[in-house]
C-alpha positions in Angstrom: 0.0 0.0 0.0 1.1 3.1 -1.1 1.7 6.2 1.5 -0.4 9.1 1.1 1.4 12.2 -1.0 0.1 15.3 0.6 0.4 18.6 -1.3 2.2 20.9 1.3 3.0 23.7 -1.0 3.6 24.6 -4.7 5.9 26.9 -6.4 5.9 27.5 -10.0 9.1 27.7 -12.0 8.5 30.4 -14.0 10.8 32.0 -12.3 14.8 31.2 -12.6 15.7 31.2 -8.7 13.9 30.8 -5.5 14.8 32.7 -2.2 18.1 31.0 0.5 16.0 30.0 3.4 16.4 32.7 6.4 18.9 30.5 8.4 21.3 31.0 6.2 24.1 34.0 6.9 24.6 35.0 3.5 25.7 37.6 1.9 23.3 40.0 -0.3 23.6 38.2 -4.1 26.2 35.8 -3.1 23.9 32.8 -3.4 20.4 31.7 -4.6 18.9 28.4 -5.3 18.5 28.3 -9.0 16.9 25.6 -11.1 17.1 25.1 -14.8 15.4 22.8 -17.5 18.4 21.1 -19.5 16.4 21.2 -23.1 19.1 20.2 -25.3 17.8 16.8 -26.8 14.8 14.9 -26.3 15.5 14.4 -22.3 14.3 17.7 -20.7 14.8 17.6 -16.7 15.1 20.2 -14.4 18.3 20.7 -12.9 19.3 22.7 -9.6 22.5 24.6 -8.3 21.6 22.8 -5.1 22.0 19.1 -6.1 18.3 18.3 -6.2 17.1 16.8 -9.7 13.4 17.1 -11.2 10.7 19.6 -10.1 9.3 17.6 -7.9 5.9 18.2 -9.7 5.6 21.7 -8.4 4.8 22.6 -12.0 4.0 20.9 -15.6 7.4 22.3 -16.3 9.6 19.0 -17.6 10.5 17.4 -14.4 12.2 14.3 -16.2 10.2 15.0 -19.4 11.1 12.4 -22.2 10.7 12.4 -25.4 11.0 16.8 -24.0 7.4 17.6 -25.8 5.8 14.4 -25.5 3.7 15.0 -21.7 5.8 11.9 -20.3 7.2 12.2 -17.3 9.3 9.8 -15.5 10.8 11.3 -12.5 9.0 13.0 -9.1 12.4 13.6 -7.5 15.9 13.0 -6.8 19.0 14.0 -5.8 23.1 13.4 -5.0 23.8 11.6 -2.1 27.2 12.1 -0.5 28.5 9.8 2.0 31.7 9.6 3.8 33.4 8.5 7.6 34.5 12.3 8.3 36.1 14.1 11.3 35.0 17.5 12.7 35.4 19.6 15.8 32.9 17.4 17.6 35.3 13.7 16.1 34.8 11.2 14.2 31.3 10.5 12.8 29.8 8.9 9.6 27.8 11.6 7.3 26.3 11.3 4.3 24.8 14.6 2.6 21.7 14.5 0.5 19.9 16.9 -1.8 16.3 14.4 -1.8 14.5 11.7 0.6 11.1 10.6 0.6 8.9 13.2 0.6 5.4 14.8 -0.6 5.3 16.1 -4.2 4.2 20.0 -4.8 6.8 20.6 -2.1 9.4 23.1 -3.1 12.6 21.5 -3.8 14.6 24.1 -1.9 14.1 23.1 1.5 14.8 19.5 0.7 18.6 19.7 0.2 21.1 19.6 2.9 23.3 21.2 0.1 24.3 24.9 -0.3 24.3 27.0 -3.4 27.6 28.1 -4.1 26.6 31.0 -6.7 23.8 32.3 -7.7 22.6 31.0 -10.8 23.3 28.0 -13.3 26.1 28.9 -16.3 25.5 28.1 -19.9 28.2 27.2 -22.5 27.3 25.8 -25.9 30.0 24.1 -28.7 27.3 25.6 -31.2 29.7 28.1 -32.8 26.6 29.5 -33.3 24.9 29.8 -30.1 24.2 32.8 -27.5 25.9 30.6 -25.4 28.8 29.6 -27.7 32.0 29.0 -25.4 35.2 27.3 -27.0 35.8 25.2 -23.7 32.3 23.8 -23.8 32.3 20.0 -24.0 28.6 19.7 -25.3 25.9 21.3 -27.4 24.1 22.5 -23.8 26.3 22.3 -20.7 24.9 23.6 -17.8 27.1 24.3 -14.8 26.2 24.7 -11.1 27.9 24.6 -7.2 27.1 23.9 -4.2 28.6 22.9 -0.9 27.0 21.1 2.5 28.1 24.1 4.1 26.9 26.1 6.6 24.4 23.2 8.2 21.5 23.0 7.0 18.6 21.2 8.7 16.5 19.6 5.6 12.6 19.0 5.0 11.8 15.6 5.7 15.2 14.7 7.4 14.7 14.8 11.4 18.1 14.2 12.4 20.4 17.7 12.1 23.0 18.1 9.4 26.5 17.5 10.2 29.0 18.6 7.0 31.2 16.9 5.5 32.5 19.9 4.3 32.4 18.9 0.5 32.0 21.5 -2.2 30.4 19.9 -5.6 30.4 21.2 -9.2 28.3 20.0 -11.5 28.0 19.5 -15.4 25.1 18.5 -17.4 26.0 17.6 -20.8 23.7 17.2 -23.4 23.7 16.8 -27.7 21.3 16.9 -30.0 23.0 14.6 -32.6 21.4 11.1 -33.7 22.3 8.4 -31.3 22.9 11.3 -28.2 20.0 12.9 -28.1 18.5 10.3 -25.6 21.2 11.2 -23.2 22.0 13.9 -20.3 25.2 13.5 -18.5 25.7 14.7 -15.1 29.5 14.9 -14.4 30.4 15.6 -10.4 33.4 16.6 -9.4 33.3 16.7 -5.5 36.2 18.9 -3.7 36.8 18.7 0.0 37.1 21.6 1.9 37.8 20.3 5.3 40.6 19.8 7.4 40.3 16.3 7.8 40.4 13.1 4.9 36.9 11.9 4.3 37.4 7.7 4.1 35.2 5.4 2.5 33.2 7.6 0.3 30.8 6.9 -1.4 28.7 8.5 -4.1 24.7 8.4 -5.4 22.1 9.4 -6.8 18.5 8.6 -5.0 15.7 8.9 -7.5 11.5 8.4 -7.6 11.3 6.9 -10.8 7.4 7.3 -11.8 6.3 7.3 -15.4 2.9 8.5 -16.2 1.1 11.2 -18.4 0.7 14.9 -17.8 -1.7 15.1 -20.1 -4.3 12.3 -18.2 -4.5 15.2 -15.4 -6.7 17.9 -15.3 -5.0 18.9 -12.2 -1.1 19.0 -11.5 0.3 18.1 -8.9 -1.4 14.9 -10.6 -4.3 13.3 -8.0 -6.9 10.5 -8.7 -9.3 13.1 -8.2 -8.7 14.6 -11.7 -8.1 11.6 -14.3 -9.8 8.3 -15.1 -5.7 6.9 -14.4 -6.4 7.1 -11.0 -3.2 7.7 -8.9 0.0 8.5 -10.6 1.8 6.4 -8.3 1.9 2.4 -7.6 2.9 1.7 -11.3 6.7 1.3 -11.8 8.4 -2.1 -13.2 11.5 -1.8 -12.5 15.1 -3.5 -14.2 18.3 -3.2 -13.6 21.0 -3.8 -16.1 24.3 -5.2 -14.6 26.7 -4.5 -17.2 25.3 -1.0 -17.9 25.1 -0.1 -14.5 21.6 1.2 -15.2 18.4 0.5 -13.5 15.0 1.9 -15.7 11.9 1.9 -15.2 8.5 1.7 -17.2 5.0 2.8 -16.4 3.1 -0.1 -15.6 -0.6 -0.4 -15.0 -0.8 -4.0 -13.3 0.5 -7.0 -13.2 0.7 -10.0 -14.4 3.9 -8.2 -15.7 3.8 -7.1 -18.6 0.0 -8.8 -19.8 -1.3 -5.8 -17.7 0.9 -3.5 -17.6 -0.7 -1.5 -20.8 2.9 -0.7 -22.2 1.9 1.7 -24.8 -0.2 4.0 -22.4 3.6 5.3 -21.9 5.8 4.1 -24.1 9.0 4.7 -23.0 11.7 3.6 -20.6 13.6 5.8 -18.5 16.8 4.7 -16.7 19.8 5.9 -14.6 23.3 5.0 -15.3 26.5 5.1 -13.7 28.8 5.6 -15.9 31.6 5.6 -13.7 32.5 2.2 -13.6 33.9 0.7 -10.0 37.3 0.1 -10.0 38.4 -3.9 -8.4 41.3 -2.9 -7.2 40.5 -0.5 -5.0 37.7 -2.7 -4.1 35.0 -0.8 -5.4 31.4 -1.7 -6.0 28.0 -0.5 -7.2 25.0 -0.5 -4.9 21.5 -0.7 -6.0 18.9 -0.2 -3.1 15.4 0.7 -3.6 12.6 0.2 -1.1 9.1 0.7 -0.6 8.7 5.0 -0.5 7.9 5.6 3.0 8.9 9.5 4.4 10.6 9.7 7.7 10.8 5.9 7.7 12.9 5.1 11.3 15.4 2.5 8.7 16.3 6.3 6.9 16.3 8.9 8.9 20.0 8.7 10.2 23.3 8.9 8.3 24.6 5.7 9.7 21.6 3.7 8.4 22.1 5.7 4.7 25.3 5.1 4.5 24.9 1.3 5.3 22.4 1.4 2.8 24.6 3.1 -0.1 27.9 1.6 1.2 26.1 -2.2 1.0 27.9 -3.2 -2.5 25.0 -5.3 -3.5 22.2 -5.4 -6.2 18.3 -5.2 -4.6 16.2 -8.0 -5.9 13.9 -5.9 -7.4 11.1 -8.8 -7.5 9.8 -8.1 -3.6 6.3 -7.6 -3.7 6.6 -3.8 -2.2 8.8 -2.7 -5.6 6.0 -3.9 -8.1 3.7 -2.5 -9.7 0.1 -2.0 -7.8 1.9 -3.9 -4.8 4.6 -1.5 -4.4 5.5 2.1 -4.8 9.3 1.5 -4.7 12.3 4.8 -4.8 15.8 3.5 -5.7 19.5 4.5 -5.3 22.3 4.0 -7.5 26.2 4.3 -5.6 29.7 3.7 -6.3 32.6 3.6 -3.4 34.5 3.2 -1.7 36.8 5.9 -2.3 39.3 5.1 0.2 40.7 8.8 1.1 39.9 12.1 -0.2 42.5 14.4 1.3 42.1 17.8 2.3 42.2 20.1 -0.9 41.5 16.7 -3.3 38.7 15.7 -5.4 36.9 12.6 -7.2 34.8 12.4 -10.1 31.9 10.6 -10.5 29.3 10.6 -13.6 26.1 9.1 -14.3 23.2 9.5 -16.9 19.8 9.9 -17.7 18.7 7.5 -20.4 15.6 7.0 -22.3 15.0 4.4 -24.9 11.3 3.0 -26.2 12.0 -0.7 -26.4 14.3 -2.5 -24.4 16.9 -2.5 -26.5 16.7 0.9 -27.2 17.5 2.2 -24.0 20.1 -0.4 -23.7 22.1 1.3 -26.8 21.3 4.9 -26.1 23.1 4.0 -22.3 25.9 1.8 -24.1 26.7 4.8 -26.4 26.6 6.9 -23.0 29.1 5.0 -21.7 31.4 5.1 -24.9 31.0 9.0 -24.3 32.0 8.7 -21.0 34.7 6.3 -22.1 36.0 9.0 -25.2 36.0 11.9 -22.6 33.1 13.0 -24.2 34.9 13.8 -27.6 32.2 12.9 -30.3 34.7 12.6 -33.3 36.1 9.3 -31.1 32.9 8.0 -30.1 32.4 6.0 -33.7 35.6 3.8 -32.8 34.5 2.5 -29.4 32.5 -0.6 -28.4 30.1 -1.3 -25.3 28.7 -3.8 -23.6 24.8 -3.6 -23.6 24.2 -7.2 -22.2 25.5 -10.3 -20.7 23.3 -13.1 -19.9 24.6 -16.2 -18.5 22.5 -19.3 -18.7 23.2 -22.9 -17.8 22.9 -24.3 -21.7 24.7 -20.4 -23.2 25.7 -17.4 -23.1 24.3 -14.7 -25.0 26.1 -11.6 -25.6 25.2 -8.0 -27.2 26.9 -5.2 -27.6 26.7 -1.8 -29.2 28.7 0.6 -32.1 28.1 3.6 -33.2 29.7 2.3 -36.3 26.8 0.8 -39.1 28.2 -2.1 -40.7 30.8 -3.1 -38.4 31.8 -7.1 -38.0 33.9 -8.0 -35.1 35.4 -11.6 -33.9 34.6 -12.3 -31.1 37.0 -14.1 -28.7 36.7 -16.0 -25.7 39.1 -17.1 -22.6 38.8 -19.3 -19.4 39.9 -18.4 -16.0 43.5 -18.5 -16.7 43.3 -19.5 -20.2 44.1 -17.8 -23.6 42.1 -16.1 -25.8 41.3 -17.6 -29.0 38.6 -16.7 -31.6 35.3 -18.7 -31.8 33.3 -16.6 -34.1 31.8 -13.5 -35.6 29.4 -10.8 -34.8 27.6 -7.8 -36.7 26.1 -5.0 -36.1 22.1 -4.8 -37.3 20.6 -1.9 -37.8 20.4 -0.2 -34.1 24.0 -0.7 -33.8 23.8 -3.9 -31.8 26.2 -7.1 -32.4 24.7 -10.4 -30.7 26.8 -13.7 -30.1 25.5 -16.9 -28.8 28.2 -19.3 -27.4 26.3 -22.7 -26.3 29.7 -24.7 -25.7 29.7 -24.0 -22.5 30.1 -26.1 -18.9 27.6 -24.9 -16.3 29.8 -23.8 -12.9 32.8 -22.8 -15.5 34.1 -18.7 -15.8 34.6 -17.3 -19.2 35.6 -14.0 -20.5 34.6 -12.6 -24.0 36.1 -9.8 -26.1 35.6 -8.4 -29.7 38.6 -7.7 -31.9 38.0 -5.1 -34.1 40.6 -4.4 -37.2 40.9 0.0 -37.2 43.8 1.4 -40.0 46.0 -1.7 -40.5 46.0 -2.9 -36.6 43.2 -4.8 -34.2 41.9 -3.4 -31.0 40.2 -5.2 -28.1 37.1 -3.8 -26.8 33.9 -5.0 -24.7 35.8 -7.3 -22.4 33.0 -9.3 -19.6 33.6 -12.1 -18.1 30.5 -14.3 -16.7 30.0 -17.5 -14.8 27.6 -20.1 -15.6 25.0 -21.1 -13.1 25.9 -23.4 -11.4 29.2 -21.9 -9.9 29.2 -20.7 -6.2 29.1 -17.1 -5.4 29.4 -15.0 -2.3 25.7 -13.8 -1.0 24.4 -12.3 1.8 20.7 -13.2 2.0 20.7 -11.7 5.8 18.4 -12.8 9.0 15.6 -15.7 8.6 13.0 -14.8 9.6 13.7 -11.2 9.5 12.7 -9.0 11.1 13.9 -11.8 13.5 12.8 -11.7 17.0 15.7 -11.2 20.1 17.5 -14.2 20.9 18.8 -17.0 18.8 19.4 -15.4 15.1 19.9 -17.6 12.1 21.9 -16.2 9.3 21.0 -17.4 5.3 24.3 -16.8 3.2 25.9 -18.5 0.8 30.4 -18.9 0.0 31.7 -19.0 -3.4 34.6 -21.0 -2.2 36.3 -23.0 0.5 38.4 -20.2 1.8 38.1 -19.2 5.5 34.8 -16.6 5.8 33.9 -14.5 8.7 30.2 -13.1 9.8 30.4 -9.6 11.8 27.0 -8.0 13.2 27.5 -4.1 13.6 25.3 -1.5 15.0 24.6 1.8 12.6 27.8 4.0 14.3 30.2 0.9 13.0 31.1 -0.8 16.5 31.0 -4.5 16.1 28.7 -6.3 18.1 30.3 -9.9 17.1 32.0 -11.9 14.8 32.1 -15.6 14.0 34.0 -17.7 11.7 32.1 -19.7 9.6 33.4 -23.7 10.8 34.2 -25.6 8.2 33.6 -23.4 5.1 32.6 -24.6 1.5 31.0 -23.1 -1.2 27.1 -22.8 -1.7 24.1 -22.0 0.2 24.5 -22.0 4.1 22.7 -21.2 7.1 24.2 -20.6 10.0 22.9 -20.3 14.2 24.6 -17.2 15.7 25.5 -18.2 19.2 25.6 -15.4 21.8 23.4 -13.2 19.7 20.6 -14.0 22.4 22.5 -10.8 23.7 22.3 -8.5 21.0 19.4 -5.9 21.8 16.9 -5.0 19.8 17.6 -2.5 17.0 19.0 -1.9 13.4 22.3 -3.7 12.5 24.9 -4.2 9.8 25.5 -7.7 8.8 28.9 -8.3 6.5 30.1 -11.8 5.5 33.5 -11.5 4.0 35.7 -13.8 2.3 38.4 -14.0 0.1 38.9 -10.2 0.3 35.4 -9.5 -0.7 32.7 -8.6 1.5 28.6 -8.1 1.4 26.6 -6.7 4.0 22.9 -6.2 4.8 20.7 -4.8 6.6 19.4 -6.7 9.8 16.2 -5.5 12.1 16.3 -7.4 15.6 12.6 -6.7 17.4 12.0 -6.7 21.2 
């Protein structure tokens, strides 16, 4: 069941900039919080100089607007998420700074963000030698440039626990291009600067989102209410996918289930989804978190930084098939991460990119976000772009694999290579691009259990280049999982944990409570790979509360979340 959205106020955006909030100690014209609509292709969505992303359907200005024109809106609200362990004047503590959360829509966005401007408006620079806006350091046909810091402290709407810095300052880029095969794209490039005295360890980096297709134009009202539309509530009719190898999770309107019988597909025919194009880095033992839960403001799992940054820091993929993330059963909000950053000294910066990325079918989407990530890959240098190949797809079945990927380049074979887990590569076939750009191989001689890695080589001006390396194992072969308490909630006393080892190797269990102190560890007796479950004695005094659970092994590690009732 789906919380009630109460309208608490509405602000048009008509105009460019709304007023700083009267805490704030500012000086006349040195900031205000400025929003913009990024119309430079077919994805209009309003961006903000104070990290917040969408309208937050104050207005039927384009919120997340695609195709921009079109009435179809895909996005209530979102935001940057910042999270870091920091030290201030007060110590240690764990922070994470957030421009949205859960709240009511025909809010102003303003008051949501525990971000800062740090100017007063939103800069734009065009490539268009022709443009108003034409600047010769521009990267894109529309870029669109805006700071802000999570300084002074800002007490946010909907957040009841008061903000504690981590004295970041963020600058941020939208790029957007109008030319065929970009124009379904809007890049959002961070570069995040911190100002403190301290390192901030562990950070992490997101975007929170309320994916919610639907159509302006069924409303006679706005913000959009069952009251005014034979649709009924706007809300309650996500599907929701996530795309591992693109990093990307979209999301469709979707009427009903059965999924997609009765969903009504064409009522809004598109799919939206957010990518992160910065890809996580092994060696530094980075991952990408996907989290989305049932949308529930104030919610006592989300209302402290500890518990967000468990959340974002979790380096695990939601199962997005839980009753309260489908459609009519669930009204689900997601968040998209990459860390750990291990140190970002005083005076340093990271960068982090993701994108908006809309695509009618499938496999649309899929190559509109697989040319985004050969952008991102290029630097965002068009003229290179044609060269480059990405993986769309990987999918990993006990009798095959089936591969696709995408070029920019009509026409183009490739041979595809393959290579086991200390193997060498050797070639086992072709692949060509159809018409949308998209190569697909099919390798059945495969052993299920068994790792393989696939490649394309790709003959450019007299030598061959390697691109669109995956590997992927084939069910059957143990992996490291963290299913987390069963029952859960579990009552106080004996816990049982539900895991499961990809190998032999020695594996540890830690339970912590939200401010990192460990509350126990236990190795894992006699360790082998698959499913186990495992009795926690001694947990009978663990008191009831929100916890941490990590299982590591091997130098990896997964953790969820673990409520322990009275």
């Amino acid at each position: 069941m789906s919380v009630a959205r109460f309208i608490l106020l509405a602000l048009p955006l008509a105009a460019a900039t709304l007023p700083a909030p009267p805490t704030f100690a500012a000086v006349a014209d040195s900031i205000a919080y400025a929003v913009r609509v990024a119309n430079g292709n077919l994805v209009g969505v309003t961006v903000s100089n104070y990290g917040f992303i969408g309208n937050n359907f104050v207005s039927r200005s384009p919120s997340l607007e695609y195709p921009l024109g079109s009435g179809f809106e895909h996005l209530v609200r979102g935001g940057l998420w910042i999270g870091a362990h920091a030290v201030d004047a007060q110590g240690p503590f764990i922070g994470v700074t957030t421009a949205a959360l859960d709240g009511a829509q025909g809010t102003a966005s303003a008051p949501e963000t525990e971000f800062t401007p740090a100017g007063n408006s939103i800069r734009v620079r065009s490539s268009l030698t022709h443009s108003i806006y034409y600047d010769p350091n521009a990267v894109s046909e529309q870029d669109l440039i805006g700071e802000f810091s999570d300084r002074p402290a800002k007490r946010a709407a909907n957040n009841p626990e008061a903000h504690r810095p981590l004295n970041v300052l963020v600058r941020q880029q939208n790029y957007a291009w109008s030319l065929p095969g970009f124009e379904h794209v809007v890049i959002f490039h961070e570069t995040i600067v911190n100002l403190g005295d301290a390192p901030l360890t562990d950070a992490w980096v997101g975007v929170y989102a309320e994916l919610k297709s639907g159509s302006k134009n069924d409303y006679a009202c706005w913000p959009p209410s069952s009251f005014c539309s034979p649709q009924g509530s706007w809300y309650g009719k996500s599907w929701l996918q996530y795309d591992a190898p693109l990093r990307m999770i979209r999301e469709h309107y979707c009427r009903a289930q059965p999924i997609p019988g009765g969903c009504n597909l064409a009522h809004v025919p598109h799919w939206m989804g957010i990518q992160m194009l910065t890809p996580p880095d092994p060696a530094r033992g980075q991952h990408v978190t996907l989290a989305a839960w049932a949308y529930a403001p104030g919610s006592p799992l989300r209302d402290q930084d500890v518990e967000r940054y468990a959340i974002m820091s979790a380096g695990t993929v939601q199962d997005l098939s839980q009753p309260d993330l489908l459609p009519q059963t669930g009204d689900p909000v997601e968040l998209l991460a990459l860390g750990p950053f291990a140190a970002i000294a005083p005076g340093d910066s990271i960068v982090v990119d993701f994108a908006l990325v809309g695509g009618g079918e499938v496999a649309d989407v899929q190559a509109h976000a697989a040319q985004a990530q050969a952008l991102y890959e290029a630097d965002y240098q068009i003229g290179v772009v044609p060269t480059l190949l990405s993986l769309v797809d990987a999918d990993a079945r006990a009798d095959g694999v089936r591969l696709t990927w995408h070029s920019a380049t009509s026409g183009l074979v490739a041979s595809v290579q393959r290579a086991e887990s200390g193997g060498d590569w050797r070639a086992i076939g072709e692949a060509a691009a159809n018409g949308s750009g998209l190569l697909v191989f099919e390798d059945r001689e495969v052993s299920a259990g068994g790792r393989y890695g696939y490649r394309l080589a790709v003959r450019e001006g007299g030598s061959e280049r390697m691109l669109g390396e995956v590997w992927v194992e084939i069910p059957g072969a143990a992996r490291l999982g963290l299913e987390g308490l069963r029952p859960h909630p579990a009552r106080r006393g004996a816990l049982t944990v539900a895991f499961s080892l990809a190998s032999g190797e020695p594996a540890r269990l830690e339970m912590l409570d939200l401010s990192g102190r460990r509350m126990f560890t236990r190795a894992v007796a006699s360790p082998a790979a698959g499913p186990r479950l495992m009795r926690l004695s001694g947990a009978e005094r663990v008191p009831p509360g929100t916890y941490v659970l990590r299982l590591s092994q091997g130098g990896r590690s997964v953790a969820t979340l673990a409520v322990v009732l009275p």
